[in-house]
C-alpha positions in Angstrom: 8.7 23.3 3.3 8.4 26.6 5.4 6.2 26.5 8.7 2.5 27.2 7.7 1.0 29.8 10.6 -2.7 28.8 11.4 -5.6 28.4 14.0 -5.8 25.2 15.2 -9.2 24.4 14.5 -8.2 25.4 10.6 -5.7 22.6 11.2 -8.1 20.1 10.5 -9.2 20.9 6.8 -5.8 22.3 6.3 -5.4 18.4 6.5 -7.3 17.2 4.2 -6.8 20.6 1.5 -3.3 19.6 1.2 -4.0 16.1 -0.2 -7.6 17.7 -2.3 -4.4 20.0 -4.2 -2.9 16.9 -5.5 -6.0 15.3 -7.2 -9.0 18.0 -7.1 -10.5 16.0 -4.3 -11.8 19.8 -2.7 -10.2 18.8 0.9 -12.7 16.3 1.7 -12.0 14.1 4.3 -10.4 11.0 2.9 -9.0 13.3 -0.2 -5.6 10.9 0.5 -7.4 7.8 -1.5 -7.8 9.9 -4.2 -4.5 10.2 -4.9 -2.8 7.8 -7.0 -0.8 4.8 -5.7 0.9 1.9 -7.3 3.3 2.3 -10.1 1.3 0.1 -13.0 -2.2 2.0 -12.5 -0.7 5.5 -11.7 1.2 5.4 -15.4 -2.2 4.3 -17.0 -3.7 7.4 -15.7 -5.5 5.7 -12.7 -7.5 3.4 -15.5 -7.3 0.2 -13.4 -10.9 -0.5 -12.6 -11.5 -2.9 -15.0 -8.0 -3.9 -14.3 -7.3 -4.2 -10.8 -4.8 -7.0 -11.0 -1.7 -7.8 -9.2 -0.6 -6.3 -5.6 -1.9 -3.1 -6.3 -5.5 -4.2 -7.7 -6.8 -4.0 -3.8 -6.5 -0.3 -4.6 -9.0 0.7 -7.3 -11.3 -2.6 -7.0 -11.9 -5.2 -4.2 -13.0 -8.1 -6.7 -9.5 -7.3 -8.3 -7.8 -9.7 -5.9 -10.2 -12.6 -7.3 -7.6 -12.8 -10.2 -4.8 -13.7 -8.0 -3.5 -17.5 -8.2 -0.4 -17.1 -5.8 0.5 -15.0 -2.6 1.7 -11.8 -3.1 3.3 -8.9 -1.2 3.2 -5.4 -2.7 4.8 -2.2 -0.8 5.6 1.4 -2.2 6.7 4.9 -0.6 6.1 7.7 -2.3 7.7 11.5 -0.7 5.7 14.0 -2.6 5.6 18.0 -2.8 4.8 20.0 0.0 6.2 17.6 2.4 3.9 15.1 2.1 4.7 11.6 2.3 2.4 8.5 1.0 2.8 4.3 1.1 1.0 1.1 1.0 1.9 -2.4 2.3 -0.6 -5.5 1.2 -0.5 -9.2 1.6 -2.7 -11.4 -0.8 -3.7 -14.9 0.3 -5.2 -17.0 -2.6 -8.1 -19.4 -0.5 -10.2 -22.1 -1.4 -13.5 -22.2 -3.8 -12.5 -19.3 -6.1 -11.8 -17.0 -2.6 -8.8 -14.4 -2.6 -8.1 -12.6 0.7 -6.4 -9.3 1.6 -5.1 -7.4 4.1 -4.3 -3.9 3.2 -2.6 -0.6 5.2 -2.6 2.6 3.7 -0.2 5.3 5.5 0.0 9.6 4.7 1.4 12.2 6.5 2.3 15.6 6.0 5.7 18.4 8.1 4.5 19.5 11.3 2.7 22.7 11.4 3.0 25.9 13.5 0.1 26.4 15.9 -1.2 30.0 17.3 -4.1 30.4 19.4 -7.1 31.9 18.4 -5.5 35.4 19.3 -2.8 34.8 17.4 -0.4 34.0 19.5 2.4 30.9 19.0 1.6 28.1 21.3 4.9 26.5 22.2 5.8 22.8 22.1 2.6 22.0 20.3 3.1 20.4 16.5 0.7 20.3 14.3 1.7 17.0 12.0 -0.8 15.3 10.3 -0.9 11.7 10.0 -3.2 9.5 8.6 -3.8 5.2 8.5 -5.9 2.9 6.8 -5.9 -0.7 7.3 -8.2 -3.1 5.4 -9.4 -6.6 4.9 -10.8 -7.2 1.9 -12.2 -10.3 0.3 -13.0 -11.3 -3.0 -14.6 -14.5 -4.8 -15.3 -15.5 -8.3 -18.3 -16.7 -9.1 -18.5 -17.8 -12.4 -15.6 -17.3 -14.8 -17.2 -14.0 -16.4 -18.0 -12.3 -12.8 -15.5 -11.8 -9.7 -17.2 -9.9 -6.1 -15.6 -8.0 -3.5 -15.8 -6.1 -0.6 -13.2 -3.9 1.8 -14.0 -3.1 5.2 -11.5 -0.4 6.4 -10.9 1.3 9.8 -9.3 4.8 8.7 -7.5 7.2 11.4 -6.7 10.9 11.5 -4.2 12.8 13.7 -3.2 15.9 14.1 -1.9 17.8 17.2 -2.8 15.3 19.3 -6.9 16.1 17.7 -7.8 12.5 16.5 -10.7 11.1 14.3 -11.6 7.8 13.1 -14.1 6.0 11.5 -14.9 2.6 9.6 -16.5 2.3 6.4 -16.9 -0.3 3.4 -15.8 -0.3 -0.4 -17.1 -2.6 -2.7 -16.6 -3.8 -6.5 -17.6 -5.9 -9.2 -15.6 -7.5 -12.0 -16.6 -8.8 -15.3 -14.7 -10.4 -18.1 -15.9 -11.3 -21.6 -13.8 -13.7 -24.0 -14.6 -12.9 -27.5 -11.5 -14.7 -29.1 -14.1 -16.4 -31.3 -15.8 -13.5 -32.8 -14.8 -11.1 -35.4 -13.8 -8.6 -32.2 -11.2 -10.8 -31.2 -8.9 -10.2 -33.5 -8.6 -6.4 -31.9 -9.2 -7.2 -28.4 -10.3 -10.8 -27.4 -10.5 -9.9 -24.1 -13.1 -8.0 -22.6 -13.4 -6.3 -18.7 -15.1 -4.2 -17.0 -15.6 -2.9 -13.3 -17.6 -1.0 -10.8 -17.2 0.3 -7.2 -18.7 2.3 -4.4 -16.1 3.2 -1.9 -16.2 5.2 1.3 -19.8 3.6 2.4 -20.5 4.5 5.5 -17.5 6.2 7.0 -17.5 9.9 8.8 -14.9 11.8 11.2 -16.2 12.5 14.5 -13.7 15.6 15.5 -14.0 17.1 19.1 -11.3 19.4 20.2 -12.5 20.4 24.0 -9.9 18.3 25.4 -7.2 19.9 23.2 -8.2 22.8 24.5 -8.2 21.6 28.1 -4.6 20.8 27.9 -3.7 24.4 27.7 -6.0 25.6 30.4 -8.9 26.9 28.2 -12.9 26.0 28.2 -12.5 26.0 24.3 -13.4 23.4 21.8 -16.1 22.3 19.5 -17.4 18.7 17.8 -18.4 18.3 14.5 -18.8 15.5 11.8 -17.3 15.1 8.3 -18.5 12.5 6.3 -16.6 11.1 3.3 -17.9 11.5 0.5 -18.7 8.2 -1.7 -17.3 7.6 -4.7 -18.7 5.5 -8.0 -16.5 4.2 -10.5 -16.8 2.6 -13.4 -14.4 1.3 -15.9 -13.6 -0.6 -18.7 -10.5 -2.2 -20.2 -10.0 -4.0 -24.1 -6.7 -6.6 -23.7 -4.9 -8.7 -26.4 -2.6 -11.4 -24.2 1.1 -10.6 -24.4 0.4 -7.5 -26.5 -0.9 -4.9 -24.3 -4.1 -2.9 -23.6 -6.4 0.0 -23.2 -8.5 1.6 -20.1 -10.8 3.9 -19.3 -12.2 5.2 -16.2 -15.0 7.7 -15.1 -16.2 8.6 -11.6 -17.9 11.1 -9.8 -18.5 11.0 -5.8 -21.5 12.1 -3.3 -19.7 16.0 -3.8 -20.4 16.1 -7.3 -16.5 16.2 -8.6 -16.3 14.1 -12.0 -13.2 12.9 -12.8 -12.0 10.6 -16.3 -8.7 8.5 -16.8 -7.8 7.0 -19.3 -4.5 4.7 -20.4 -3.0 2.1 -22.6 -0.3 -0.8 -22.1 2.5 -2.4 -24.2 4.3 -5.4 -23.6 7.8 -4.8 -25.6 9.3 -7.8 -24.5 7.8 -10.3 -21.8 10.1 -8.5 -19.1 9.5 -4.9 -19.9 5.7 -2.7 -20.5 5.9 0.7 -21.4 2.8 2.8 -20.3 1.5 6.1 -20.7 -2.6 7.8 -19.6 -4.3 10.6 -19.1 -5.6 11.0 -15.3 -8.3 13.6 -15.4 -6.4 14.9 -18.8 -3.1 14.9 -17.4 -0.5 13.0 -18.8 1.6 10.5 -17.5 4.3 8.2 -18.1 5.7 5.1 -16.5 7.8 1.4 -17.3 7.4 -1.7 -15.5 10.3 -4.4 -15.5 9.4 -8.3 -14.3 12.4 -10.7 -13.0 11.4 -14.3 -12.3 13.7 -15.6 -10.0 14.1 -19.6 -8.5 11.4 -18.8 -6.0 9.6 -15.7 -6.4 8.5 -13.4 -9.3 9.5 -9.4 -8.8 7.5 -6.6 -10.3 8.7 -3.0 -10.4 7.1 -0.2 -11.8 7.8 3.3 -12.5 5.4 5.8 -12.9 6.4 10.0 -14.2 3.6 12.5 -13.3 3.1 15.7 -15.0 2.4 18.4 -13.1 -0.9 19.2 -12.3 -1.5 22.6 -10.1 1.9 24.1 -9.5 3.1 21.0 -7.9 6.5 20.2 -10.0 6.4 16.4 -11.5 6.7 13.5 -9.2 8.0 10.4 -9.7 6.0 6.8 -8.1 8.3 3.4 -7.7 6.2 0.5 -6.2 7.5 -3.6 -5.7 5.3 -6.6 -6.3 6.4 -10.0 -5.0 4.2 -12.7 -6.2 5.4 -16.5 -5.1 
């Protein structure tokens, strides 16, 4: 990608723009959550809240990792358009009494970045990169066998040119399931689910930039908050056991964006799925293949983009390793 020219203070929500292009986030801070990760729920069009199983479940609901019966590892790297690049890595720990726990780290980064003064003027050796973490623990429990509860506390890290933020917030999700095998329904779908979650509670960037600006011998700088805004989503998902299913999503955050996905599931043979959603009315695509070896079962899914805002397509593999 060719060398972007800006301020350095316009660095900053340069930063979060360039991930709010990919998934209408408007370049809030935090925007990189909103775009999708793992293979399985990106080809259903982000409808995974009512979902939220296997090594990506962590992602779009905290009681999602109730479900889990054996340790898992799940990882993914995903280089996007306009040199951005985006991955996961997450352990899952089945515990005792019903009790799943999770640790979680979510990396994205974008090319360096040319910096000029506020004259206009190139300032040498200084790059602009921006790079971002997440790391999270999350827990979940089931309750009874119609209700799952869980809860993420993340610590979240900006960086750019040396200009560093951080903050620490809390998600947390509900999950429900309904068996209605027995009723007239259950012919359709005899499994019912449904999920909600709040995420981003609590967390805001703290930016000050006066020692940036000391570095280069200048009384310069400013501080100022940005809060993430939360987000509520809620979801819903209709499954028939070794055939397939449907999902919808809906959410809308503190800023007032509403956003809708929607996707289905088919289980062609017991090794392959074919998938296919709409995420915020834009289609998608994906496959997932299982291989059960001596030891371990291995999960790989493929998801196919469309383009959404003069982007090109993009293509999302992620691994699952249950044991």
């Amino acid at each position: 990608m060719k060398k972007s020219t800006i301020v350095v203070m316009a660095a900053l929500m340069l930063a979060s723009g360039v991930w709010a292009g990919d998934d209408g986030s408007g370049g809030q801070p935090g925007a990189f959550r909103e775009v999708k990760l793992g293979g399985r729920p990106a080809a259903m069009g982000g409808a995974f809240t009512a979902v939220a199983y296997g090594g990506t479940g962590w992602l779009y609901n905290p009681a999602g990792i109730s479900q889990m019966r054996k340790p898992d590892v799940a990882f993914s790297y995903r280089a996007m358009h306009l040199d951005r690049r985006l991955g996961y890595a997450a352990v899952t720990i089945p515990a005792k009494e019903a009790a799943t726990l999770g640790f979680s780290w979510i990396y994205a980064g974008t090319a360096s970045l040319e910096a000029r003064d506020v004259q206009g003027y190139v300032i040498p050796d200084q790059d602009l990169a921006s790079h971002q973490n997440l790391v999270g623990v999350t827990f979940a429990r089931t309750f009874i066998p119609q209700l799952a509860a869980g809860a993420r506390a993340f610590y979240v890290q900006h960086n750019i040119g040396g200009i560093n933020a951080y903050s620490v917030g809390v998600d947390m999700g509900l999950l429900t399931k309904f068996d209605l095998s027995k009723s007239a329904f259950g012919r359709i779908a005899p499994l019912v689910q449904a999920g909600v979650v709040v995420e981003n509670i609590g967390a805001a960037y703290k930016w000050t930039t006066t020692n940036y600006w000391a570095t280069l011998g200048q009384e310069r700088g400013a501080t100022f908050d940005e809060k993430f805004p939360v987000n509520y989503r809620l979801g819903g998902a209709l499954v028939r056991p070794a055939f397939g299913m449907l999902a919808a999503d809906v959410e809308i955050n503190s800023a007032s964006i509403l956003k809708t996905h929607v996707g289905a599931e088919y289980q062609v043979y017991r090794e392959l799925m074919l998938r296919t959603g709409l995420d915020d009315l834009h289609p998608t695509f994906g496959a997932g293949l299982y291989k059960r070896f001596e030891t371990f079962g291995l999960f790989v899914d493929l998801a196919y983009l469309m383009d959404k805002r003069g982007e090109g397509d993009d293509v999302l593999v992620s691994f699952d390793v249950m044991f």
